[in-house]
N, C-alpha and C positions, 0 to 999 in steps of 0.2 A: 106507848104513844097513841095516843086518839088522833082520830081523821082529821079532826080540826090541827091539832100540832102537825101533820105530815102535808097538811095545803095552807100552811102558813108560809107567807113569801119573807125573804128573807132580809134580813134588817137592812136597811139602806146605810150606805156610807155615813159616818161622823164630819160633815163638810164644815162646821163652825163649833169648836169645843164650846162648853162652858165651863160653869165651876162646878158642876157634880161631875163632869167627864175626869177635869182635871183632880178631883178628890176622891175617883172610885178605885183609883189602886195607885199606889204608890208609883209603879214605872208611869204611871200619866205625869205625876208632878215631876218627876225628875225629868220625862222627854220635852215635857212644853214649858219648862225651867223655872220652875215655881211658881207657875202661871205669865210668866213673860210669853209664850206662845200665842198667849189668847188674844194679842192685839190683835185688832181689827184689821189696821192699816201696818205694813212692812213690817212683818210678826220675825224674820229672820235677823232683820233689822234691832230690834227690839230684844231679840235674845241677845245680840252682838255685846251690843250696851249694856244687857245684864250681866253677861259674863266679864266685861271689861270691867264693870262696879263691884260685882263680887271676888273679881282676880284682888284688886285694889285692896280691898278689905281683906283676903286672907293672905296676902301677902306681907301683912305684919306679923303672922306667925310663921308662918312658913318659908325656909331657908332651901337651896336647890335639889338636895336630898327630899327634904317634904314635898315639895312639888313634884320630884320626879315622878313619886310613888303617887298621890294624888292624881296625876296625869295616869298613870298606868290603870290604876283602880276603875278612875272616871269613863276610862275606855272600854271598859269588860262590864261594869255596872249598866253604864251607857247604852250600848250595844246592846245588852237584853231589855232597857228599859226602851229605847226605839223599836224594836224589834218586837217587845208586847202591846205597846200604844199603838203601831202603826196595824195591828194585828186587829186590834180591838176597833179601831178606826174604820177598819174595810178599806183602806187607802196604802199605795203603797210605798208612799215618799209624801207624807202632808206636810203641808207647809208650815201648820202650828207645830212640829218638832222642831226646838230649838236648840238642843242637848249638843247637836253636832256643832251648832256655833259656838256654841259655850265654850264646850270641848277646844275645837281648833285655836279660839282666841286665848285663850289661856296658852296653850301652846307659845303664841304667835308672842303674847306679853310675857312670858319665863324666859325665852329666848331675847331679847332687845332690853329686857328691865335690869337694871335702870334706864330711864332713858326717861325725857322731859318730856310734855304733856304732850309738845309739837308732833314727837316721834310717834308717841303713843296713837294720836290723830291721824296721821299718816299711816299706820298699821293698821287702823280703822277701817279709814279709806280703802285700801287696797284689798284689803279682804273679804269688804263688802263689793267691791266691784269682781275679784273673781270670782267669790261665792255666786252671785248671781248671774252676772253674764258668760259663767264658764264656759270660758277661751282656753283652746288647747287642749293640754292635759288635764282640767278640772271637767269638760267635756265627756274626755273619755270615759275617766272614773265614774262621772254621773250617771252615764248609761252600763256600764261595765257588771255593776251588782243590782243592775235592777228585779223586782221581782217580791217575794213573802219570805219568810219564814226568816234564820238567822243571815242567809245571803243578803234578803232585802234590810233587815236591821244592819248588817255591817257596811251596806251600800250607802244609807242614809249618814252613816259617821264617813264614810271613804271618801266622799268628793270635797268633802269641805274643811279635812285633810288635807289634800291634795292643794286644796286651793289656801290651804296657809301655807303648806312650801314655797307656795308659787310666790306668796305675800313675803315671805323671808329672802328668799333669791331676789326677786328686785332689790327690798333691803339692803341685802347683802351687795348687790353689784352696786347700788348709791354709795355707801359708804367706802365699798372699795372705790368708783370715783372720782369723789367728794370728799372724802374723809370722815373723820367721827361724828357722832349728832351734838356735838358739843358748839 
C-alpha cells in the first residue's frame, strides 16, 4: 500500500444507482429487481408492481408446491443479495432495494390467488401503505434488524414481511366480515 492509497478517503455512499451499479454483480440486479429499483420516483413502489407482473407471468407455470419452493429459495438468495448490494452501497437500508417488495408480494399474491384483479388491487394497496408508513409491528421489525452485514440484509427482507402479514390479516378479517372476494 503507498501513502497515497492509505490517505485516500473513503468512497461515498451509492445515493442514486445506475446501470453499471445495477450490472456490476449479480446480487445488484436481483436486490434492485432487474432494475425496477432504479426508478427515480417511488422506487418501492415500482418494485411492488414488478413483482405483481412478474408473480402474474410465472404463475402460469408454477403450481403451490413451485411456489413454495420459489418463495423459500427467493428468501435465502434475497437475503445475501440485499445484504451484498446494501454493502456495496455504503447504505444501510437503500431505498433502490426492491427484492424485499418483490419478495413480500409474491407472498401476499400465492396466498389470495385466485382472486380477481379488484383483490389483487386491494393487496396492492394495503401493502404499499404498510410497507411504507409502518404502523405497528412493521415499525418494530424496521428498526429491530437494523445495521451491516447479514443482520442488516435480513432486516431489509424482515419489515416488509411483516408488513405483508399485516396486508393478509386485514384480508383475512374482510373476508371473514364480508365474505368471499366473489
Amino acid at each position: 500500500m503507498t501513502s497515497t492509497d492509505a490517505s485516500a478517503a473513503p468512497a461515498a455512499p451509492v445515493a442514486r444507482p445506475d446501470g453499471a451499479f445495477l450490472f456490476s454483480h449479480v446480487a445488484h440486479f436481483i436486490a434492485l429487481g432487474a432494475g425496477s429499483g432504479l426508478s427515480r420516483v417511488a422506487p418501492g413502489t415500482v418494485g411492488t408492481l414488478w413483482g405483481w407482473a412478474s408473480f402474474l407471468l410465472l404463475d402460469r407455470w408454477l403450481h403451490a408446491p413451485g411456489w413454495a419452493l420459489v418463495l423459500l429459495l427467493s428468501t435465502g438468495i434475497g437475503w445475501w443479495a440485499c445484504t451484498r448490494t446494501a454493502e456495496d452501497a455504503r447504505i444501510a437500508d437503500p431505498g433502490f432495494i426492491v427484492w424485499d417488495e418483490i419478495l413480500a408480494f409474491w407472498l401476499i399474491l400465492w396466498l389470495v390467488m385466485p382472486a380477481p384483479f379488484w383483490v389483487q388491487a386491494l393487496a396492492f394497496g394495503l401493502f404499499r401503505y404498510f410497507d411504507a408508513a409502518k404502523p405497528g409491528p412493521v415499525g418494530w421489525a424496521d428498526q429491530a434488524f437494523k445495521g451491516g452485514g447479514w443482520r442488516g440484509g435480513f432486516g431489509i427482507l424482515f419489515d416488509d414481511l411483516v408488513a405483508a402479514l399485516c396486508t393478509l390479516l386485514v384480508m383475512a378479517v374482510g373476508v371473514r366480515l364480508w365474505g368471499s372476494w366473489a
